[in-house]
N, CA and C atoms as a LAMMPS dump frame, in Angstrom:
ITEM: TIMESTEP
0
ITEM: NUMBER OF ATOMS
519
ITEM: BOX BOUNDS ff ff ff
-5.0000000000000000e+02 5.0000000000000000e+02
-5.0000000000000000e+02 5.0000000000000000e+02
-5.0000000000000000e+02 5.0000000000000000e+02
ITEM: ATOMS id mol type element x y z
1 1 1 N 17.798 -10.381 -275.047
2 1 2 C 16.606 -10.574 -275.85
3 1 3 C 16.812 -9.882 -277.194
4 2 1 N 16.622 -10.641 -277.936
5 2 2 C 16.744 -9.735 -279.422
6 2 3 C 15.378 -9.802 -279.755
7 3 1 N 15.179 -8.584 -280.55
8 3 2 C 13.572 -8.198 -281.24
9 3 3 C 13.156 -8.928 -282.685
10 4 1 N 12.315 -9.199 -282.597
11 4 2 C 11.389 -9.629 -283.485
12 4 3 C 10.184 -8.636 -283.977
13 5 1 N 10.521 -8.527 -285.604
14 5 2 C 9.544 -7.824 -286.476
15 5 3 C 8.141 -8.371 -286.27
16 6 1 N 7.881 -9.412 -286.512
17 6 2 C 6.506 -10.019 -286.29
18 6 3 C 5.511 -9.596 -285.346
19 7 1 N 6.607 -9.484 -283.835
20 7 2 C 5.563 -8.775 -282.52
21 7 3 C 4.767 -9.783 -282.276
22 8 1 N 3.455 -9.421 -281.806
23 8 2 C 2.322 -10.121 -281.071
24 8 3 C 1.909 -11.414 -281.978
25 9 1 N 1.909 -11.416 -283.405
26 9 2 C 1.576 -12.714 -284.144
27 9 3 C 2.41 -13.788 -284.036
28 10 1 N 3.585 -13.228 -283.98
29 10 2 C 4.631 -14.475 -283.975
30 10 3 C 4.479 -15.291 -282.66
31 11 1 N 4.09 -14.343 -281.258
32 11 2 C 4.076 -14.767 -280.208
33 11 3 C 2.669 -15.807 -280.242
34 12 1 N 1.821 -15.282 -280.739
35 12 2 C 0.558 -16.477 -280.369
36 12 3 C 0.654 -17.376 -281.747
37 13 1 N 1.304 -17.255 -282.717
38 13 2 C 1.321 -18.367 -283.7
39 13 3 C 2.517 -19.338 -282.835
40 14 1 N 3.245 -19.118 -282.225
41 14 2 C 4.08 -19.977 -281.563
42 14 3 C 3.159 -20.282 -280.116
43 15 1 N 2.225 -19.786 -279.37
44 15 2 C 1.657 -20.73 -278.591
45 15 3 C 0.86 -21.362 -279.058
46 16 1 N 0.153 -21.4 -279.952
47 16 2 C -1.17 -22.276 -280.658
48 16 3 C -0.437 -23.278 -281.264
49 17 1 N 0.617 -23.101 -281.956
50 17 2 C 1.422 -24.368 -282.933
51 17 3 C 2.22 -25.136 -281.341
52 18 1 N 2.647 -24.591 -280.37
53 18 2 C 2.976 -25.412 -279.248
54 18 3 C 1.875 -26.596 -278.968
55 19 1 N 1.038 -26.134 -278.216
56 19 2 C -0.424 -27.063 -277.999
57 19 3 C -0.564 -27.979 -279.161
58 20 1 N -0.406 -27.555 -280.958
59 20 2 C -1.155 -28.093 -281.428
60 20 3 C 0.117 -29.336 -281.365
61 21 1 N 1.205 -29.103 -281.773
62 21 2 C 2.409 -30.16 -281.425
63 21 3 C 2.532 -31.018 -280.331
64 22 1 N 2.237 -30.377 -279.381
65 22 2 C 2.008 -31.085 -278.228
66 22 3 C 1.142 -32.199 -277.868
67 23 1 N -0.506 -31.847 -278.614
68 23 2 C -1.42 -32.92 -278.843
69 23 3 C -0.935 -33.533 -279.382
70 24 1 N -0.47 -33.7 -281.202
71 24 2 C -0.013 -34.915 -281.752
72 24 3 C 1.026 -35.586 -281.436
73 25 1 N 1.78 -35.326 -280.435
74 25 2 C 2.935 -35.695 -280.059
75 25 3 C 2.48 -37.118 -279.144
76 26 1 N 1.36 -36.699 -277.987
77 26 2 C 0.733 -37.179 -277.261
78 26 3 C 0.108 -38.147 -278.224
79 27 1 N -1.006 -37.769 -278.994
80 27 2 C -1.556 -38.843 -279.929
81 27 3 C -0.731 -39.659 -280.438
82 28 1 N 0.657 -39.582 -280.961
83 28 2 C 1.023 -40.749 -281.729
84 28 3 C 1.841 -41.39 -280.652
85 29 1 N 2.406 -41.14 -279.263
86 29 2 C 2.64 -41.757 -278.357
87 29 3 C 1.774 -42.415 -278.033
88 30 1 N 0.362 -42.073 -277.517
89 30 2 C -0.976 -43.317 -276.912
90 30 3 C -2.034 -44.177 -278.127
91 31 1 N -1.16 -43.864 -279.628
92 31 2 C -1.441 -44.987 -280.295
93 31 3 C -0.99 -45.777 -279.667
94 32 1 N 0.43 -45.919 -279.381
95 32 2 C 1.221 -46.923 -279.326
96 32 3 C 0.432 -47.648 -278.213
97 33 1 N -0.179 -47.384 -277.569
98 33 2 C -0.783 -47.857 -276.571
99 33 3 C -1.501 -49.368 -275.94
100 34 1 N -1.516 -50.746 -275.716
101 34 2 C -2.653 -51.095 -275.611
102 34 3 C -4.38 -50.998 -275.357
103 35 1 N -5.399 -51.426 -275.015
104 35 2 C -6.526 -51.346 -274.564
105 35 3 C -6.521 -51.27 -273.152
106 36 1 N -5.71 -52.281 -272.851
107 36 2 C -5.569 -51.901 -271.012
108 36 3 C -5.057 -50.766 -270.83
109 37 1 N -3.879 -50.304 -270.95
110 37 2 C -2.794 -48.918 -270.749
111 37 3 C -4.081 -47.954 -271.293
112 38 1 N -4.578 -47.875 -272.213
113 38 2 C -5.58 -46.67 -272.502
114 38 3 C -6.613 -46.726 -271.313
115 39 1 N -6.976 -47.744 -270.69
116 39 2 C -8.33 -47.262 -270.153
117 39 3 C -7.392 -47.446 -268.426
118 40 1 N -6.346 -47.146 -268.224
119 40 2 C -6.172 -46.687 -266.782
120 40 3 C -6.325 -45.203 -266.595
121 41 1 N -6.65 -44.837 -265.575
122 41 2 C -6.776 -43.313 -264.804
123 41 3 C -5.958 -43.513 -263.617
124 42 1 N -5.823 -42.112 -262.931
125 42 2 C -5.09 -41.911 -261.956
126 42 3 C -6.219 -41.448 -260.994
127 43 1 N -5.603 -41.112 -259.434
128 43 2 C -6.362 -40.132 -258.894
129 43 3 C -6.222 -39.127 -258.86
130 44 1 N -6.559 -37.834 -259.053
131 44 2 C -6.592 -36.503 -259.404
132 44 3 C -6.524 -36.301 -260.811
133 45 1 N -6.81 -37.565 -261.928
134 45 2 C -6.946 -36.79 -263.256
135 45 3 C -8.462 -36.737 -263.515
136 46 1 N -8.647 -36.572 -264.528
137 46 2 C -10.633 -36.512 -265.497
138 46 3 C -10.755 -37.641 -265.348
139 47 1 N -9.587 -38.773 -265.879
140 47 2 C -10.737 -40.353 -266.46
141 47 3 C -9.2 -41.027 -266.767
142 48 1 N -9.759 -42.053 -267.69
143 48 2 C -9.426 -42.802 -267.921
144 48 3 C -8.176 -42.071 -269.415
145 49 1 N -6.721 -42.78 -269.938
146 49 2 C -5.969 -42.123 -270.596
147 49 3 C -7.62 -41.753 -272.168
148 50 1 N -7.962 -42.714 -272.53
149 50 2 C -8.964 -42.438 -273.352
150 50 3 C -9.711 -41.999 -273.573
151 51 1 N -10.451 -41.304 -272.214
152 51 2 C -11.268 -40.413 -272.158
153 51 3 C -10.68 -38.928 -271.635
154 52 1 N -9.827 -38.693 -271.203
155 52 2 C -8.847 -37.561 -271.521
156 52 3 C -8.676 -37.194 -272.527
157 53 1 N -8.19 -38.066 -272.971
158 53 2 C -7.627 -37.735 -274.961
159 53 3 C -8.468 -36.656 -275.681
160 54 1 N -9.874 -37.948 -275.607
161 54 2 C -11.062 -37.586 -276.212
162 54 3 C -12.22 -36.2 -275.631
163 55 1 N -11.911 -35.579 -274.451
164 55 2 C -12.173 -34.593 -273.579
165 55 3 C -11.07 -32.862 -274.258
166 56 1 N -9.605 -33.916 -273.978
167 56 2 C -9.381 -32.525 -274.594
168 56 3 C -9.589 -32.231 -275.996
169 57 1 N -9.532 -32.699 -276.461
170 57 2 C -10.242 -32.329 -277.981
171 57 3 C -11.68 -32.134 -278.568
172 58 1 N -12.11 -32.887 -277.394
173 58 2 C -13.904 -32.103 -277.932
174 58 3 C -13.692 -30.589 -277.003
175 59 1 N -13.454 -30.756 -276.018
176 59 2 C -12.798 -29.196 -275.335
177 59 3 C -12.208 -28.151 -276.649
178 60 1 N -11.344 -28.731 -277.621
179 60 2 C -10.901 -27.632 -278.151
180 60 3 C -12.113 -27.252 -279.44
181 61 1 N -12.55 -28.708 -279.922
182 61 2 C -13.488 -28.569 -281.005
183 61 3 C -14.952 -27.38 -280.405
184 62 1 N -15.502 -27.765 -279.186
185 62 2 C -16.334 -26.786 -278.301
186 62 3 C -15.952 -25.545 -278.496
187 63 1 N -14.629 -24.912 -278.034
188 63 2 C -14.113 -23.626 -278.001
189 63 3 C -14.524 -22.488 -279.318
190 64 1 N -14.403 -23.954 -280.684
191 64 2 C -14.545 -22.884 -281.541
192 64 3 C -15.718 -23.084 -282.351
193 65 1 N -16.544 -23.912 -281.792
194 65 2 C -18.489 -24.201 -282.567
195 65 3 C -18.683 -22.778 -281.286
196 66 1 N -18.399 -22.438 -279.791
197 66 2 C -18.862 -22.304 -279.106
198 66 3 C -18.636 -19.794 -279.565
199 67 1 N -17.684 -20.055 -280.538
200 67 2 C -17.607 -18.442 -280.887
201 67 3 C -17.662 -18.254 -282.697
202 68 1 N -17.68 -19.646 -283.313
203 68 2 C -18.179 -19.254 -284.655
204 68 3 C -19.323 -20.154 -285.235
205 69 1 N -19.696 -21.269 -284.598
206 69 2 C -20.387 -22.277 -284.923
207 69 3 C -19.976 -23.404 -285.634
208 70 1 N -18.538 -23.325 -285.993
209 70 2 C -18.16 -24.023 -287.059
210 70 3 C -17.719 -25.344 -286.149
211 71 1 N -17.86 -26.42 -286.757
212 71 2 C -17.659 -28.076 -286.743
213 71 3 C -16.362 -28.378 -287.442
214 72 1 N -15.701 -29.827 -286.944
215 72 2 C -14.98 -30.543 -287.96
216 72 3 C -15.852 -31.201 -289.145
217 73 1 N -15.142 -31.848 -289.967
218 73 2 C -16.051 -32.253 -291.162
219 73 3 C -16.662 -33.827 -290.31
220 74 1 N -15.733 -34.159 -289.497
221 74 2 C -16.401 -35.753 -288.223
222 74 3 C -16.038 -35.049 -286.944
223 75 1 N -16.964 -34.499 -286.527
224 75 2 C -16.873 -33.94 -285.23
225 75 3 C -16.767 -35.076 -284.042
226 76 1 N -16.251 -34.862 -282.784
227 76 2 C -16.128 -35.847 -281.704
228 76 3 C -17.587 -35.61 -281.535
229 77 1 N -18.128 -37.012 -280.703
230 77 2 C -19.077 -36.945 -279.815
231 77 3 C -18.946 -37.742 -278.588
232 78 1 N -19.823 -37.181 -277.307
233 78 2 C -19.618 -37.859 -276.366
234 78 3 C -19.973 -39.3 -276.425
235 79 1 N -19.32 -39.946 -275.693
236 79 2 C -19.292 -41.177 -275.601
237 79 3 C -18.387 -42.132 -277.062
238 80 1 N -17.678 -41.584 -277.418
239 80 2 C -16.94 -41.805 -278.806
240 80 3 C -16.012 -42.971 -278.644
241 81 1 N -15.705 -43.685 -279.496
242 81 2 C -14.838 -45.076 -279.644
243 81 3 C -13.574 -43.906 -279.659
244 82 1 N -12.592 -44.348 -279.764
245 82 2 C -10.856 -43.743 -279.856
246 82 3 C -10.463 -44.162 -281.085
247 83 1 N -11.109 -43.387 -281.791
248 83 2 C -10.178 -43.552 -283.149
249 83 3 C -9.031 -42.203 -283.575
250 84 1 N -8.102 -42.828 -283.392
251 84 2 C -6.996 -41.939 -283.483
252 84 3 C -6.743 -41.101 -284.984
253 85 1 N -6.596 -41.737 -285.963
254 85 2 C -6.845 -41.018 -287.154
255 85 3 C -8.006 -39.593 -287.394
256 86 1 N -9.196 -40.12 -286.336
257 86 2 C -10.17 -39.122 -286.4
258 86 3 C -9.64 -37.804 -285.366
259 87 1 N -9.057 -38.181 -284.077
260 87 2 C -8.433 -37.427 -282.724
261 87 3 C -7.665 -36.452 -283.548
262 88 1 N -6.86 -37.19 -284.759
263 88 2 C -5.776 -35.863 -285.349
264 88 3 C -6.353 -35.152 -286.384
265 89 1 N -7.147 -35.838 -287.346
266 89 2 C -8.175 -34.696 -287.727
267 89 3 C -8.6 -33.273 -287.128
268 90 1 N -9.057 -34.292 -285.998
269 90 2 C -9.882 -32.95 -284.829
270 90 3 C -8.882 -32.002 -284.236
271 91 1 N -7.888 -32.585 -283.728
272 91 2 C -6.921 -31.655 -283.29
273 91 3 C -6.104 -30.635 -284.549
274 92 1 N -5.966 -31.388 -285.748
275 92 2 C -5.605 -30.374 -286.703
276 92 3 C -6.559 -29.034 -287.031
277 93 1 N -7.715 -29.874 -286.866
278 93 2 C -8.998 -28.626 -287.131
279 93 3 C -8.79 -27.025 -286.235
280 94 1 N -9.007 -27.609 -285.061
281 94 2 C -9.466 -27.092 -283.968
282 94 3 C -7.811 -26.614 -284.026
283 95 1 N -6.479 -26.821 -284.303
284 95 2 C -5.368 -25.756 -283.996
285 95 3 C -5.555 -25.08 -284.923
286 96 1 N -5.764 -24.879 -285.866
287 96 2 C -6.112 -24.082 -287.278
288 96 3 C -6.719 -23.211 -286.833
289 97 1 N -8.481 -23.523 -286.574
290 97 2 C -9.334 -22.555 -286.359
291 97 3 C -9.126 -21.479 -284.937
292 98 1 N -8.424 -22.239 -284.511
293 98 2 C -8.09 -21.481 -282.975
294 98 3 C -7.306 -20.655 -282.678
295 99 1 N -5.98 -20.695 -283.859
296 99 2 C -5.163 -19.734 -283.96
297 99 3 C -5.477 -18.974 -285.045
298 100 1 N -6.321 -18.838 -286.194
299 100 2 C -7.083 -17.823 -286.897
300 100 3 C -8.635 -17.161 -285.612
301 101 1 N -8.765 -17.532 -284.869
302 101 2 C -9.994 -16.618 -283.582
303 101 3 C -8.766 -15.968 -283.255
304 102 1 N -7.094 -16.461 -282.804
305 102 2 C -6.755 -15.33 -281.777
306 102 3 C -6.354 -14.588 -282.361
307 103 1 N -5.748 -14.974 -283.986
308 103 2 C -5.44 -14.069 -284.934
309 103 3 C -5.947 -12.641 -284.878
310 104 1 N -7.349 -12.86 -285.416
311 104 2 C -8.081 -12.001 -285.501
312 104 3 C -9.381 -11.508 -284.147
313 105 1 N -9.098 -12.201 -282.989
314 105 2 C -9.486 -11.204 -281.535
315 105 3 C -8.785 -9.722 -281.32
316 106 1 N -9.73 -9.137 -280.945
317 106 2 C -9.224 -7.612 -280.307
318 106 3 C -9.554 -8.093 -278.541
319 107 1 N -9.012 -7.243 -277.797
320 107 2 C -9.57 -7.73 -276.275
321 107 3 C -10.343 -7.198 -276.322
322 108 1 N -11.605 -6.814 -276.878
323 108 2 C -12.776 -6.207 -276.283
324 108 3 C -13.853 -7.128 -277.07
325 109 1 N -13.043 -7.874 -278.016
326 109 2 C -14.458 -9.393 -278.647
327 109 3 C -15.046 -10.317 -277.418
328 110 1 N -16.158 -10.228 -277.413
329 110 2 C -17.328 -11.425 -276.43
330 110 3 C -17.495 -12.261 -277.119
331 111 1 N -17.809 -13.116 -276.203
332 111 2 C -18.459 -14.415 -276.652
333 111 3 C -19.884 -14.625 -276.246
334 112 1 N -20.987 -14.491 -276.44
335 112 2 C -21.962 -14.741 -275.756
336 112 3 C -22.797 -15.832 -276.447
337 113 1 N -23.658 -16.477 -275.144
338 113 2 C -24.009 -17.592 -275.582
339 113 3 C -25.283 -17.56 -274.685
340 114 1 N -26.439 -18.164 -274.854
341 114 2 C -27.4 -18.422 -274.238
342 114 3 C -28.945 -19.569 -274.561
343 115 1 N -29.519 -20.024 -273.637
344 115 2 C -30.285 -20.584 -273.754
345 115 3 C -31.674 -20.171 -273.045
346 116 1 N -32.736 -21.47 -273.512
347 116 2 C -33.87 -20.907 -273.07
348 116 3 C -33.8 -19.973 -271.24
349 117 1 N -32.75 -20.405 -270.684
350 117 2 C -32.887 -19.618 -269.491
351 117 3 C -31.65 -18.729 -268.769
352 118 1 N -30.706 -18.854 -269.392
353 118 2 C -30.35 -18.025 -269.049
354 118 3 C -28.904 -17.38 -270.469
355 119 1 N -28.384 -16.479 -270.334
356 119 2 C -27.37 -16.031 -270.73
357 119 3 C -25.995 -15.548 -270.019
358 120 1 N -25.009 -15.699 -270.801
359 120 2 C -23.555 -15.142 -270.662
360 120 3 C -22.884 -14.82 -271.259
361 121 1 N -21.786 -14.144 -271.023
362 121 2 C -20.482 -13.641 -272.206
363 121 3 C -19.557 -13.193 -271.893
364 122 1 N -18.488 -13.5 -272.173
365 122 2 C -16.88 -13.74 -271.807
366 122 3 C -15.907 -13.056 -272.721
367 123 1 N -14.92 -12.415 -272.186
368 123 2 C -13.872 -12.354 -273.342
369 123 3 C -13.189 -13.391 -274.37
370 124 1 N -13.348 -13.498 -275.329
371 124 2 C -12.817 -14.026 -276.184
372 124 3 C -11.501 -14.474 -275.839
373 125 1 N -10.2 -13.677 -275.526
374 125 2 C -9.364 -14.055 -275.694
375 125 3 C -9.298 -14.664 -274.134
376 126 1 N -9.613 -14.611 -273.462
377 126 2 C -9.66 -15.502 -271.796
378 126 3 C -10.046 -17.034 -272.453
379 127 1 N -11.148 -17.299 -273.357
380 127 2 C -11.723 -18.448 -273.73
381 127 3 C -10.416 -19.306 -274.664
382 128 1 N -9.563 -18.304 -274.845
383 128 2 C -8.78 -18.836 -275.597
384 128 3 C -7.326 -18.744 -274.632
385 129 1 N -7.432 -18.127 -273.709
386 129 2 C -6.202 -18.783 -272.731
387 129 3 C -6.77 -20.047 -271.947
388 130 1 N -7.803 -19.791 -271.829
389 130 2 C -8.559 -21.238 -271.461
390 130 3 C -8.387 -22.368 -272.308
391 131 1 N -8.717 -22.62 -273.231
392 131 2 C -8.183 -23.776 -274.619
393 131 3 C -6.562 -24.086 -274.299
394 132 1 N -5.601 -23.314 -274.122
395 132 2 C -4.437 -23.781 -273.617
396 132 3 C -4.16 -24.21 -272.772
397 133 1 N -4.705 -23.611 -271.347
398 133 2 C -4.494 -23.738 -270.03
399 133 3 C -5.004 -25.41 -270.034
400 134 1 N -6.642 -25.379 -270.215
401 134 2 C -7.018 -26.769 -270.31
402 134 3 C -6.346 -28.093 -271.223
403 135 1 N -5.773 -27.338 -272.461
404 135 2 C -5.212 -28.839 -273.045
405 135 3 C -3.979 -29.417 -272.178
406 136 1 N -3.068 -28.129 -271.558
407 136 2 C -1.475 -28.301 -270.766
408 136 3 C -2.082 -29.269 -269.737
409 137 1 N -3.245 -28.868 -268.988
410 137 2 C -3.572 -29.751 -267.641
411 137 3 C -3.721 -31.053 -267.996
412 138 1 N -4.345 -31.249 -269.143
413 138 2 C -5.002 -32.657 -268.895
414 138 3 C -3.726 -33.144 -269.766
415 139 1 N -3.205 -32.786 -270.848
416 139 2 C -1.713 -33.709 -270.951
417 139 3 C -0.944 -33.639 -270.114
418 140 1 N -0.545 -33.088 -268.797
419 140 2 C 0.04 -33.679 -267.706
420 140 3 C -0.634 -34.469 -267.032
421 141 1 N -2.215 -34.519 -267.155
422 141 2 C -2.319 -36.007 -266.385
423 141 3 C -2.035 -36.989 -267.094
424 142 1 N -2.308 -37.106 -268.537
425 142 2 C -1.769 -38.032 -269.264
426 142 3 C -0.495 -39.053 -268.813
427 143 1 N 0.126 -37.736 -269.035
428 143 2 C 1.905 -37.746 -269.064
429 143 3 C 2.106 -38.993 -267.259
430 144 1 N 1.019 -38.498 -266.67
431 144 2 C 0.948 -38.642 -265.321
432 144 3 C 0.726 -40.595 -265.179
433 145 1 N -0.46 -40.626 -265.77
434 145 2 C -0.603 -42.132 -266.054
435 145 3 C 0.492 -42.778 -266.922
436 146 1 N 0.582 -42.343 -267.343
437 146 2 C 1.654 -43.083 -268.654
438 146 3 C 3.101 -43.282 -267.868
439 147 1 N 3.094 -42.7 -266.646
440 147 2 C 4.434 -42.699 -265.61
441 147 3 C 4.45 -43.52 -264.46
442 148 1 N 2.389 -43.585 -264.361
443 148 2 C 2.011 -44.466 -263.178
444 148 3 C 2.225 -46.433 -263.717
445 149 1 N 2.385 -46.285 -265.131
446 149 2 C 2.417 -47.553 -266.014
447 149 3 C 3.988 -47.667 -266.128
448 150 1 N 4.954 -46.971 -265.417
449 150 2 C 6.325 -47.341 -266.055
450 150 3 C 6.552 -47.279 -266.879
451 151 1 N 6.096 -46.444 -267.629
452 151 2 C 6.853 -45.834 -269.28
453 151 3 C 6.753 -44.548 -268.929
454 152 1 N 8.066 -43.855 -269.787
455 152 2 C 8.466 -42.733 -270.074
456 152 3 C 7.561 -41.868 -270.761
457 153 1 N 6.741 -40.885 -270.672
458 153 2 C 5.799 -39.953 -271.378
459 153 3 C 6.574 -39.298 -272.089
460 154 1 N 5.538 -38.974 -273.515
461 154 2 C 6.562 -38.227 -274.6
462 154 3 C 6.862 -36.618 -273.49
463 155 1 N 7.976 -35.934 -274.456
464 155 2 C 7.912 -34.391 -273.128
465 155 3 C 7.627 -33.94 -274.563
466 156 1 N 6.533 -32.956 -273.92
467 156 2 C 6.079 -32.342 -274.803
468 156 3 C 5.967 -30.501 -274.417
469 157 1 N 7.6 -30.523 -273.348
470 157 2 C 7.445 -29.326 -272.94
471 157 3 C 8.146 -28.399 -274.154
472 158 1 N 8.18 -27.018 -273.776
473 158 2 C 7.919 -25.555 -274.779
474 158 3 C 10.01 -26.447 -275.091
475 159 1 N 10.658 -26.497 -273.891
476 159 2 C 12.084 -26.524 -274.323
477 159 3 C 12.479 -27.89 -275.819
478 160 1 N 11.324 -28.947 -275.6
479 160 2 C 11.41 -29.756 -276.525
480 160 3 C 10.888 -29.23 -278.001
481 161 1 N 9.487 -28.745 -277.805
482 161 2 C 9.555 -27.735 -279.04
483 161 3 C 10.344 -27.219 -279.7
484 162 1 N 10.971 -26.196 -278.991
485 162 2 C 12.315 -25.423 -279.349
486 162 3 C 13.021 -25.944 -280.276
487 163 1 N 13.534 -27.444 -279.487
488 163 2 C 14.803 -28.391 -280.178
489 163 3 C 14.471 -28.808 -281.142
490 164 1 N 12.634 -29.455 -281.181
491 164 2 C 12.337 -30.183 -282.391
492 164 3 C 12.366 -28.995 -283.645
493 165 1 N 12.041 -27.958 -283.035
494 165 2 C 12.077 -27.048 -284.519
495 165 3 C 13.023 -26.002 -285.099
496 166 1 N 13.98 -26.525 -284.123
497 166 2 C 15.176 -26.317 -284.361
498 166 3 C 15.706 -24.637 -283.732
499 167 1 N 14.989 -24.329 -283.052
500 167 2 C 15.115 -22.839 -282.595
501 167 3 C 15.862 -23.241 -281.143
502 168 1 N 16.394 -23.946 -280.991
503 168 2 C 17.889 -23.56 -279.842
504 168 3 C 18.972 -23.885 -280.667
505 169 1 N 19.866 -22.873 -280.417
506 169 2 C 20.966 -22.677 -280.911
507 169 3 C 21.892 -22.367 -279.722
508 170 1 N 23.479 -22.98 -280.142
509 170 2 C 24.012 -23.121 -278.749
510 170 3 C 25.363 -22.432 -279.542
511 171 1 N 26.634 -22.031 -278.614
512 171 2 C 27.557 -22.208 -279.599
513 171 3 C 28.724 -21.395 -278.363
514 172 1 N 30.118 -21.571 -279.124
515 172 2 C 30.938 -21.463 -278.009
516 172 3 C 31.444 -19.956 -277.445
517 173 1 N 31.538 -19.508 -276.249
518 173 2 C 32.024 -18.608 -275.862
519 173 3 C 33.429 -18.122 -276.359
């Protein structure tokens, strides 16, 4: 292991830019998509490939109205058509704002939230291992349908990252 000056930033600016790569990777793969191929589901995923899509990204857009209030400039809403141009908007938003919250989280920031009946409040940075945990799940179901259709799913694992950004390096003994 060799050390890195950066420390703890470098480490979560490289998981937040993972996810956020990972979504568009996914998005410009299920453009390619037809209308049929988008609206199959599996059993054991959320829904349908289109309403996944559109789940994890109001999921991430939620995460961060849900600890600063802030919106995209076209926020998702439920029940939303699939417009993909808008999906990468949202996902650009929401990786931005999400890796400036973990930026600047301490572990002792809450989140609290409440309504006419009741209240709660969470660690911050759990809400934000949550935003990852949840986008990884539901792009493996993706990945999952898109395999149940006989096509190859983009890989959008950490080792492909790596390669695409050029951080494996190999060389001879």
């Amino acid at each position: 292991m060799t050390e890195n000056t950066a420390g703890n930033v470098s480490v979560l600016a490289t998981l937040f830019a993972h996810n956020a790569w990972a979504n568009q990777k996914l998005l410009d793969f299920c453009e390619k998509l037809s209308d049929a191929q988008l609206s199959t589901n599996a059993v054991g995923g959320f829904g349908t490939i289109h309403e996944t899509l559109i789940h994890i990204l109001r999921a991430e857009q939620g995460y961060v109205e849900r600890t600063n209030g802030r919106l995209p400039a076209q926020p998702l809403v439920r029940g939303q058509a699939l417009l993909f141009d808008q999906l990468r908007d949202v996902a650009r938003w929401a990786s931005d704002e999400l890796l400036q919250l973990a930026l600047a989280t301490r572990s002792d920031t809450l989140v609290k939230e409440s309504d006419d009946k009741s209240a709660i409040e969470y660690p911050l940075a759990s809400l934000l291992m949550q935003s990852l945990t949840h986008s990884t799940e539901h792009r493996t179901q993706i990945a999952a349908i898109i395999t149940q259709l006989g096509m190859e799913p983009p890989d959008m694992s950490g080792w492909m990252y790596m390669e695409e950004h050029k951080e494996l390096r190999e060389w001879d003994l």
